[in-house]
Backbone as CSV, one residue per row, in Angstrom:
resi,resn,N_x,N_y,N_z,CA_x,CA_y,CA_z,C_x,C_y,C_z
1,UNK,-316.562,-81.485,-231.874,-316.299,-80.212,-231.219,-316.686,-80.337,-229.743
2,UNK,-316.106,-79.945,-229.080,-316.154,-80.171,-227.371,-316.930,-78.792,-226.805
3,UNK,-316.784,-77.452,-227.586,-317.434,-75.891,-226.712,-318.681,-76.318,-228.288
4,UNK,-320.011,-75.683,-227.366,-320.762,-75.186,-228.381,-320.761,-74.043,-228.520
5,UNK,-320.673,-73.212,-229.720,-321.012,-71.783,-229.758,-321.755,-71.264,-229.425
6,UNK,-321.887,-70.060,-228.900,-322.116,-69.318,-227.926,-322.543,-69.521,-226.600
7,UNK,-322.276,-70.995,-225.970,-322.546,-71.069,-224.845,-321.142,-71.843,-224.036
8,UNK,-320.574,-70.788,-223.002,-319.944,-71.014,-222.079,-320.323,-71.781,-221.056
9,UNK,-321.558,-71.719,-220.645,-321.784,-72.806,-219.718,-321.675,-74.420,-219.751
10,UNK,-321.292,-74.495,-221.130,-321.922,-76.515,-221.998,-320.282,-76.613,-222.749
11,UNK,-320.081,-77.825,-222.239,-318.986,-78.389,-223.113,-318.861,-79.623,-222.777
12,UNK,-318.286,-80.368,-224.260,-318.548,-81.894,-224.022,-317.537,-83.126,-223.205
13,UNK,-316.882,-81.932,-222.570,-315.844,-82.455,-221.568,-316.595,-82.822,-219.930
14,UNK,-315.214,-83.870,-220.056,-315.528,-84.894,-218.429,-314.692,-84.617,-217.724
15,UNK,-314.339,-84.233,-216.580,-312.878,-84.335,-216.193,-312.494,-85.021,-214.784
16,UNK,-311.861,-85.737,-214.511,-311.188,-86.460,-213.198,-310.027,-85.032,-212.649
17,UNK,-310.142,-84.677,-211.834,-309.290,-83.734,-211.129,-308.669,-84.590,-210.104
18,UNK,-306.891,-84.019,-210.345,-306.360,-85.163,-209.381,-305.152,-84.534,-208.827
19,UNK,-304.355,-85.086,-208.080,-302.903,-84.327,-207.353,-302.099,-84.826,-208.188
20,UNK,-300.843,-84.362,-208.290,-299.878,-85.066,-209.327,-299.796,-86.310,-208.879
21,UNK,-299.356,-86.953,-207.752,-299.396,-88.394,-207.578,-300.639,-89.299,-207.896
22,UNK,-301.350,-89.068,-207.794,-302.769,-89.834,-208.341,-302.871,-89.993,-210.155
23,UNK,-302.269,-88.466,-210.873,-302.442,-88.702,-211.976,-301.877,-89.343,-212.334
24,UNK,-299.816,-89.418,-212.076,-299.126,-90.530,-212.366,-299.729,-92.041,-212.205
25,UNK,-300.218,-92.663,-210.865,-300.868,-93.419,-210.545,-301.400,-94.250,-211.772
26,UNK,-302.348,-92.875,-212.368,-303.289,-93.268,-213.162,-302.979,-93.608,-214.364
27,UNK,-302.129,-92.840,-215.033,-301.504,-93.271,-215.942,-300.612,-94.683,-215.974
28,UNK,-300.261,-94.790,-214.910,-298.805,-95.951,-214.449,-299.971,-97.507,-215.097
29,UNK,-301.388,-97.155,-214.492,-302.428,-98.173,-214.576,-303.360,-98.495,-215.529
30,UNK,-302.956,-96.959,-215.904,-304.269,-97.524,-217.554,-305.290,-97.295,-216.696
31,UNK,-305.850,-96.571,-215.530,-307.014,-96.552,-215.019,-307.142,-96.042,-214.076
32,UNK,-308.501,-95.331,-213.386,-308.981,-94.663,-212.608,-309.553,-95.407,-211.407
33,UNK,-309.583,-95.285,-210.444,-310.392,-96.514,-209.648,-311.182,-95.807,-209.030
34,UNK,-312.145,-96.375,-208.952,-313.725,-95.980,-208.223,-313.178,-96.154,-206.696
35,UNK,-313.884,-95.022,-206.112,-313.774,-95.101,-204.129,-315.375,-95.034,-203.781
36,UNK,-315.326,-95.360,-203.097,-316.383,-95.223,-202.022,-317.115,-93.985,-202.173
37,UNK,-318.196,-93.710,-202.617,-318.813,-92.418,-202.627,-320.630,-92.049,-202.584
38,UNK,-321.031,-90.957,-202.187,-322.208,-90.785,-202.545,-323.236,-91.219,-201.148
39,UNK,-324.231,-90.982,-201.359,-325.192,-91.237,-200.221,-325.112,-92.970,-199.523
40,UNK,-325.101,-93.530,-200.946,-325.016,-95.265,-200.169,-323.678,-95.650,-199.936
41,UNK,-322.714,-94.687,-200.043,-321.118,-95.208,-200.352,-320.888,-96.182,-200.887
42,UNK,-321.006,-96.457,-202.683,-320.502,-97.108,-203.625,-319.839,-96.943,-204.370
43,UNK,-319.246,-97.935,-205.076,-317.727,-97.422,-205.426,-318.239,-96.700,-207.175
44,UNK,-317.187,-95.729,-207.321,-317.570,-94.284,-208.042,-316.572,-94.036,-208.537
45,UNK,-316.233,-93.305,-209.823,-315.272,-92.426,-209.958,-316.021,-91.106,-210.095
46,UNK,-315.683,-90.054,-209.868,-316.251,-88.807,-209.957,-315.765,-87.678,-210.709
47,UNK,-316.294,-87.066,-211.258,-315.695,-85.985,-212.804,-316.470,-85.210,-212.490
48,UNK,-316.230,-83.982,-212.927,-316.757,-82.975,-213.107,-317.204,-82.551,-214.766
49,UNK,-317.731,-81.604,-215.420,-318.612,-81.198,-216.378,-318.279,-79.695,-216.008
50,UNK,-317.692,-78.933,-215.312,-317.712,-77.516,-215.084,-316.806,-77.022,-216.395
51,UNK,-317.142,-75.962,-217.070,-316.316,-75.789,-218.188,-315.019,-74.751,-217.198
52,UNK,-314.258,-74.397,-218.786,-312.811,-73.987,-218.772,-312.498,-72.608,-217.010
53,UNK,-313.363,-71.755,-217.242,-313.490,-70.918,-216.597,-313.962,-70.984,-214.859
54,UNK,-314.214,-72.197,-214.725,-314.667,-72.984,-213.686,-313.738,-73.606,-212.865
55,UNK,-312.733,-73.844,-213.602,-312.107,-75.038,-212.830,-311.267,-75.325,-211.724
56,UNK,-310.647,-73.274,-211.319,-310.108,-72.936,-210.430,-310.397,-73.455,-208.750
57,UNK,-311.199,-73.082,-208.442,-312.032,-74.080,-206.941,-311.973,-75.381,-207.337
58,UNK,-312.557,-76.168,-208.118,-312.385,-77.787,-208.067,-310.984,-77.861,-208.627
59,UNK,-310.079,-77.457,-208.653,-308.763,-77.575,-208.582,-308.056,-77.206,-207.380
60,UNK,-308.311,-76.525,-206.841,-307.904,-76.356,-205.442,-308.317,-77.245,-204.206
61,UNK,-309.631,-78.076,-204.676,-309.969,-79.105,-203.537,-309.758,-80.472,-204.609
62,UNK,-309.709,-80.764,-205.292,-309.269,-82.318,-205.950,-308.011,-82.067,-206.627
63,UNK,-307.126,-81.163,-206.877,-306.273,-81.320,-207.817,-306.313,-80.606,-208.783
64,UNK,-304.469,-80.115,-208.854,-304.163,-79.334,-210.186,-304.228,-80.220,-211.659
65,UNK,-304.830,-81.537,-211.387,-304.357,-82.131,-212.914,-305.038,-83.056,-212.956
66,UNK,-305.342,-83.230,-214.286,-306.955,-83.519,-214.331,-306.415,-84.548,-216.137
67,UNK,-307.702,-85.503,-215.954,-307.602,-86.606,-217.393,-309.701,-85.925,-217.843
68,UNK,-309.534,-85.992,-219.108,-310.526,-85.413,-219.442,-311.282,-86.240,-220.696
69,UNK,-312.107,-86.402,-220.469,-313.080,-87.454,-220.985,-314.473,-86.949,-221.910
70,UNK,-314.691,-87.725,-223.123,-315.794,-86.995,-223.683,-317.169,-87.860,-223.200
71,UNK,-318.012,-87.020,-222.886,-319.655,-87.370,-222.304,-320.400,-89.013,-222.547
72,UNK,-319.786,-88.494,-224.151,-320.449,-90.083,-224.761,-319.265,-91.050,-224.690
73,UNK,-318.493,-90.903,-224.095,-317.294,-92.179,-223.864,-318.210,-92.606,-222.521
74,UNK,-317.835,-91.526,-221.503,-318.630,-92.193,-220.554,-319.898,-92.642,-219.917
75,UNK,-321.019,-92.149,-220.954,-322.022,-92.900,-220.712,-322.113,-94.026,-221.597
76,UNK,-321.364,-94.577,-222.774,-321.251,-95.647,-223.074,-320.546,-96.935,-222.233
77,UNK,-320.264,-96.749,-220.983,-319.348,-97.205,-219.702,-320.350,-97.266,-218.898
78,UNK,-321.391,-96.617,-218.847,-322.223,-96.914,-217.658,-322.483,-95.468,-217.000
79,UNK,-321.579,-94.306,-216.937,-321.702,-93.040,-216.463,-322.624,-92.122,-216.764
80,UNK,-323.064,-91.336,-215.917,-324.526,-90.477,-215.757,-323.872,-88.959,-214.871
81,UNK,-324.843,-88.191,-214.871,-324.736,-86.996,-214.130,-325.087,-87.671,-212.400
82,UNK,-324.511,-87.215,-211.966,-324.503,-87.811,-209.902,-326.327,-86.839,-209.962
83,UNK,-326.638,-87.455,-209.157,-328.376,-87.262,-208.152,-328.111,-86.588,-207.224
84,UNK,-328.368,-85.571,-207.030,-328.711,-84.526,-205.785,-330.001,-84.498,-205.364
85,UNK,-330.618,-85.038,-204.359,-331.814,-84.897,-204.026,-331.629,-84.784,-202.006
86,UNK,-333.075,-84.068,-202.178,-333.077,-83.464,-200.220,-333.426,-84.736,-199.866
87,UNK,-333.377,-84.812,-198.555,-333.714,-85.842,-197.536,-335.030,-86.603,-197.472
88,UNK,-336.275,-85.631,-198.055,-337.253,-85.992,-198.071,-337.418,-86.744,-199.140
89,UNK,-336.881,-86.507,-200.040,-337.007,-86.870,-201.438,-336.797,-88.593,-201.460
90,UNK,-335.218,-88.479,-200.770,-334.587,-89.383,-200.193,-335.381,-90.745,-199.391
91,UNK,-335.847,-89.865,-198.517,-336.849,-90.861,-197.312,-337.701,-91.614,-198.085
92,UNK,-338.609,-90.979,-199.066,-339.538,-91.095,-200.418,-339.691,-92.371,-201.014
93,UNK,-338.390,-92.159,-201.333,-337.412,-93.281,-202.366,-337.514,-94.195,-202.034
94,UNK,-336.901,-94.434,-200.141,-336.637,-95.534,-199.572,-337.510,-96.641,-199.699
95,UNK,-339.144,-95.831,-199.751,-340.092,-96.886,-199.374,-340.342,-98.002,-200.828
96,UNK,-339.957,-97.709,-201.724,-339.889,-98.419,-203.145,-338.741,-99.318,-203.043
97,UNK,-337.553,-98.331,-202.708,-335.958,-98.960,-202.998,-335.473,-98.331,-203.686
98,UNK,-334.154,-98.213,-203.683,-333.481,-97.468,-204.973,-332.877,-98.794,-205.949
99,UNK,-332.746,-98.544,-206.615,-332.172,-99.778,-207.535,-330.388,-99.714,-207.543
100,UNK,-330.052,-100.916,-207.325,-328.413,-101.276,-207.242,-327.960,-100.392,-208.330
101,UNK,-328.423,-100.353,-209.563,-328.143,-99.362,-210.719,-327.696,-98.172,-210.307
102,UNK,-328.797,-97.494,-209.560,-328.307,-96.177,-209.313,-328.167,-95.701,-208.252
103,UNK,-327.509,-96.605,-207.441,-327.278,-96.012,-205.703,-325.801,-95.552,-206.243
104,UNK,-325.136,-96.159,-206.876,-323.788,-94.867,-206.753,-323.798,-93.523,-207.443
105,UNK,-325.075,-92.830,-207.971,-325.422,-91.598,-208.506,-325.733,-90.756,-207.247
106,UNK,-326.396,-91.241,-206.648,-327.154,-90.854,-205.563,-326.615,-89.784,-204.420
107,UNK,-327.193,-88.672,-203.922,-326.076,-87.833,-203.209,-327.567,-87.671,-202.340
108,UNK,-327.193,-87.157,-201.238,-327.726,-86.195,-200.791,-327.706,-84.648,-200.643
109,UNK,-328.525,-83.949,-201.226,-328.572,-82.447,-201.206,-328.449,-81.699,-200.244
110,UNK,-326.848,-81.053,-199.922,-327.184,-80.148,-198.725,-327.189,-78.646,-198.981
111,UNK,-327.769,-77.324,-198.579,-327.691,-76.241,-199.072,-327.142,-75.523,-198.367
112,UNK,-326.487,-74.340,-198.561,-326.126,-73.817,-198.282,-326.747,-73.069,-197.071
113,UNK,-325.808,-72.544,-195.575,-326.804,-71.960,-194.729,-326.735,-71.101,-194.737
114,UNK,-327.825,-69.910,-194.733,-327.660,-68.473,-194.429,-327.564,-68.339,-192.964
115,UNK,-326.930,-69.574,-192.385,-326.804,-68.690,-190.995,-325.222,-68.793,-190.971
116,UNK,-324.918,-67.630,-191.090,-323.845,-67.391,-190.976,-322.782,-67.506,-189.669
117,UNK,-323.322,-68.080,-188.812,-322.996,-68.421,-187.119,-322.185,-69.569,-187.341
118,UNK,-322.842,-70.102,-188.181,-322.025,-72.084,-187.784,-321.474,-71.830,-189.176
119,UNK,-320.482,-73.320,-189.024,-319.887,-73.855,-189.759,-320.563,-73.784,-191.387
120,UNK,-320.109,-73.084,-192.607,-320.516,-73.342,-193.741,-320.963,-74.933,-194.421
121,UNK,-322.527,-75.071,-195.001,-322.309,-76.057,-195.357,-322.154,-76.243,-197.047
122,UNK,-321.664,-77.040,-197.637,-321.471,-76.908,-199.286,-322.234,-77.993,-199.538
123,UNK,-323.113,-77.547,-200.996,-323.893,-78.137,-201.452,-323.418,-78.669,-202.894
124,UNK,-322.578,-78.404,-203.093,-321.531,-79.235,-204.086,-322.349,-79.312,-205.773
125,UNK,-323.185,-78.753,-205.745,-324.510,-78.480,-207.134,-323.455,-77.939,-208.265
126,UNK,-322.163,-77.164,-207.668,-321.741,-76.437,-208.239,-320.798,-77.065,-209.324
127,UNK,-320.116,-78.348,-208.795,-319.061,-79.472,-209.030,-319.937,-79.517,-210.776
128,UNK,-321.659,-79.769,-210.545,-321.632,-80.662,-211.907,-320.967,-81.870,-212.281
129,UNK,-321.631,-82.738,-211.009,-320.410,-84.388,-210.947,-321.272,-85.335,-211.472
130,UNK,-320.772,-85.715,-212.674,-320.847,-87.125,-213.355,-320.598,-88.584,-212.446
131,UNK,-321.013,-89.298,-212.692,-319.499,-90.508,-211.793,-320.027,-91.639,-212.757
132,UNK,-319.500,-92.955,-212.892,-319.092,-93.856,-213.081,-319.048,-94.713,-212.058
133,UNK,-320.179,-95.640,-212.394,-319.987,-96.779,-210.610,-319.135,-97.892,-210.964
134,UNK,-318.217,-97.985,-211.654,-316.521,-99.069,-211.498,-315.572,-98.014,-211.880
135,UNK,-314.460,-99.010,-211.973,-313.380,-97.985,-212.262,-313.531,-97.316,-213.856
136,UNK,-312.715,-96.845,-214.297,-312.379,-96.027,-215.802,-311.386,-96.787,-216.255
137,UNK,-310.985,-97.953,-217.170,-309.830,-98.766,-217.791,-309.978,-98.028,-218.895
138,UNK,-308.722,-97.362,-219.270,-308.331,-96.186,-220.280,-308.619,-97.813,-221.462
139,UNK,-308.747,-98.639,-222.081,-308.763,-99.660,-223.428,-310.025,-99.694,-223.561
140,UNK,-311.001,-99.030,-222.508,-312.709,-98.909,-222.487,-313.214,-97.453,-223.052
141,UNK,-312.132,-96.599,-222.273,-312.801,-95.129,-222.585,-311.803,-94.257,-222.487
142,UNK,-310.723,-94.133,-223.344,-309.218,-93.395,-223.468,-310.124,-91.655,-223.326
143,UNK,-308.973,-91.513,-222.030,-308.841,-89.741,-222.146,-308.948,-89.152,-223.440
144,UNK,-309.658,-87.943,-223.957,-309.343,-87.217,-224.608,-307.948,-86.501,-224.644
145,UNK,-308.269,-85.829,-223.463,-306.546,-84.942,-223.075,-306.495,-85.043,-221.278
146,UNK,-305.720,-84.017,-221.025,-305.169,-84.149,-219.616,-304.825,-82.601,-219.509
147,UNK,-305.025,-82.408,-218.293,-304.617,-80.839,-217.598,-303.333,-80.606,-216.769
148,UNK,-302.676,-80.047,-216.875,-301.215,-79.780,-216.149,-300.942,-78.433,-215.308
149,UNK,-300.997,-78.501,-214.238,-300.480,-77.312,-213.622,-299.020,-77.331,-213.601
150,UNK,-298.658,-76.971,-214.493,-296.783,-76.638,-214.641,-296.346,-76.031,-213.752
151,UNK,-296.809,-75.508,-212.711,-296.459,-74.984,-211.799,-296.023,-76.152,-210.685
152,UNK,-297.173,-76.906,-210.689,-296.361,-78.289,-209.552,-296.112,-79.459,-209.754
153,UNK,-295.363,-78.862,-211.290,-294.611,-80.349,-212.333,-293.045,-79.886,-212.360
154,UNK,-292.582,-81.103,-211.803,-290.935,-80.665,-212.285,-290.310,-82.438,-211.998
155,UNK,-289.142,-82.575,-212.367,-288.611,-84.181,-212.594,-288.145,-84.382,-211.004
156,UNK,-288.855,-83.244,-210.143,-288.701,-83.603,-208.567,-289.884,-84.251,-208.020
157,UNK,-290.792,-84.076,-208.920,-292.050,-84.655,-208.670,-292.394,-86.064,-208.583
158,UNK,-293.159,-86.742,-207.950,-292.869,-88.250,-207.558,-293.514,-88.796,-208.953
159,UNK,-293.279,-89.852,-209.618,-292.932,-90.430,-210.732,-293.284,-89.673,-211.710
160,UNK,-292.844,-88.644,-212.209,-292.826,-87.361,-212.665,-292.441,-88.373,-214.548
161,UNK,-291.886,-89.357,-214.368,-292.093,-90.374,-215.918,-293.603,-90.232,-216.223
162,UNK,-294.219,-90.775,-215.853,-295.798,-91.312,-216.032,-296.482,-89.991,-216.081
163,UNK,-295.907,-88.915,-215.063,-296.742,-87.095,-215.505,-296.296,-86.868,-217.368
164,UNK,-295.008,-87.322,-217.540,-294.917,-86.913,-218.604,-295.501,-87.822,-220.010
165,UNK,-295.484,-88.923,-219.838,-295.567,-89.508,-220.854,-296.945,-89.341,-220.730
166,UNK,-298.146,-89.040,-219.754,-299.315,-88.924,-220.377,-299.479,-87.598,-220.914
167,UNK,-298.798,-86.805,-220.969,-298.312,-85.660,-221.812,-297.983,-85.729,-223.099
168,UNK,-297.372,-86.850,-223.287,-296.803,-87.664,-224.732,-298.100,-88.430,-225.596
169,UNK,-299.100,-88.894,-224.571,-299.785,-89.794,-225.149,-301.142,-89.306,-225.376
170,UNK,-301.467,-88.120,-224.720,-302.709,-87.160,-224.792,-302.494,-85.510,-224.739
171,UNK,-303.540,-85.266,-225.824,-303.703,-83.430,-225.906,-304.076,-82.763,-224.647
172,UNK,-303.173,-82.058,-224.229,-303.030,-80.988,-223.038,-303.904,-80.038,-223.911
173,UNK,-304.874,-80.119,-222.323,-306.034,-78.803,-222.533,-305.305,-77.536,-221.538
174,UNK,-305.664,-76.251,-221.987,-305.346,-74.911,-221.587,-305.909,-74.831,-220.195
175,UNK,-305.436,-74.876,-219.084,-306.623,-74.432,-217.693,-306.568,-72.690,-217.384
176,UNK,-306.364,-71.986,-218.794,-306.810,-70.552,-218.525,-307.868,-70.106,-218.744
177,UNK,-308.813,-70.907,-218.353,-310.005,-70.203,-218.770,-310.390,-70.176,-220.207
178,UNK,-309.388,-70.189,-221.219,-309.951,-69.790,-222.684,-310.482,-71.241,-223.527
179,UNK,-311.723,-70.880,-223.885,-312.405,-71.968,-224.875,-311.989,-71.770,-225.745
180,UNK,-310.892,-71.399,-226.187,-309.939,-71.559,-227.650,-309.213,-72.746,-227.784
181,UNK,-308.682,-73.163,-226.536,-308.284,-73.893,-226.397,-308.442,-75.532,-226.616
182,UNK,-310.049,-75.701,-226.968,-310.328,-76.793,-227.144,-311.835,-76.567,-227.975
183,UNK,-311.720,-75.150,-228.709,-313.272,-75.219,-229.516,-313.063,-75.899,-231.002
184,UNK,-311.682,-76.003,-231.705,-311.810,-76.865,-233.031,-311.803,-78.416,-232.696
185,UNK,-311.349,-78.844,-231.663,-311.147,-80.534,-231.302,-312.088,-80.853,-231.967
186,UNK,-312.232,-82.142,-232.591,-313.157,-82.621,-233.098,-313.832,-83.312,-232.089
C-alpha cells in the first residue's frame, strides 16, 4: 500500500518530476541521469516525497510528468532523504570532512526572508527531496507508475512514442489530488 490511513502527509511514493521531453528521454533510456546538484555539486537525481495534494508547485517548476518510485526501491540503490543544514552547521562539518558518501545529500539551508524588500529567498524544505547520487537504470529500480498532464500530451509532442508507451508499460497515478487513486496499490 503506498497512502497510510489516515495520514495525508506520508506516502510511500518517490517521484522524478519532469517536462515531457525529459520524460520521453527517460523512457527512450531505461534511465534517469544524475546532474550536478546540492551544496558540493555531485551528480544526483532528485525526487520528491510530497504527497498527491502537493504536487501542483513542484509541477510547475520541474514538470508536468513525473516517473514514481517506491522508498524501498530507492534506498536499496543507494537513495536517502537530501540534508538541509545552515551554514554554520555546514562550516562545523567542514572541520571533520564530509564523507564522499554523503556530499551528494548535502544542501545548504536557506530560509525564507521576512524582508519583504529584496528578492524572495526559497528554502526548498518544502520539495521533501530524496536524491540518489548515480543515475536511476529502470533493470535496478523500475518505476512504479508515471504522472501525465494530458493537457501537454498530444502526438505533436516531441517523441510523444516513448510518452506513450511508458503509459503502456506503467500504472498512471491520478495528479488530482485524490489518495484514491493509489491507496489499494499494493
Amino acid at each position: 500500500m503506498l497512502i497510510r490511513p489516515g495520514r495525508t502527509d506520508y506516502w510511500e511514493g518517490v517521484i522524478h518530476f519532469c517536462e515531457p521531453e525529459e520524460f520521453a528521454a527517460i523512457h527512450r533510456d531505461d534511465r534517469i541521469k544524475a546532474c550536478s546538484t546540492g551544496y558540493f555539486k555531485r551528480p544526483a537525481v532528485c525526487l520528491t516525497e510530497a504527497t498527491q495534494g502537493n504536487w501542483s508547485e513542484l509541477q510547475r517548476v520541474h514538470g508536468p510528468f513525473g516517473y514514481v518510485f517506491r522508498k524501498r526501491q530507492l534506498i536499496e540503490i543507494g537513495g536517502a532523504p537530501a540534508i538541509y543544514m545552515p551554514y554554520n552547521l555546514l562550516e562545523a562539518q567542514k572541520v571533520i570532512g564530509f564523507s564522499d558518501k554523503v556530499k551528494p545529500f548535502v544542501n545548504l539551508l536557506h530560509l525564507r526572508s521576512t524582508d519583504l524588500s529584496g528578492p524572495p529567498r526559497h528554502d526548498y524544505l518544502h520539495e521533501r527531496e530524496w536524491r540518489v547520487p548515480h543515475d536511476i537504470v529502470f533493470n535496478n529500480a523500475e518505476p512504479f507508475g508515471v504522472i501525465v498532464d494530458w493537457s501537454q500530451f498530444s502526438i505533436a509532442t516531441p517523441n510523444w512514442e516513448h510518452v506513450w508507451s511508458a503509459l503502456m508499460r506503467f500504472e498512471e497515478l491520478d495528479g488530482d489530488g485524490s489518495p484514491e487513486s493509489v491507496a489499494s496499490t499494493p
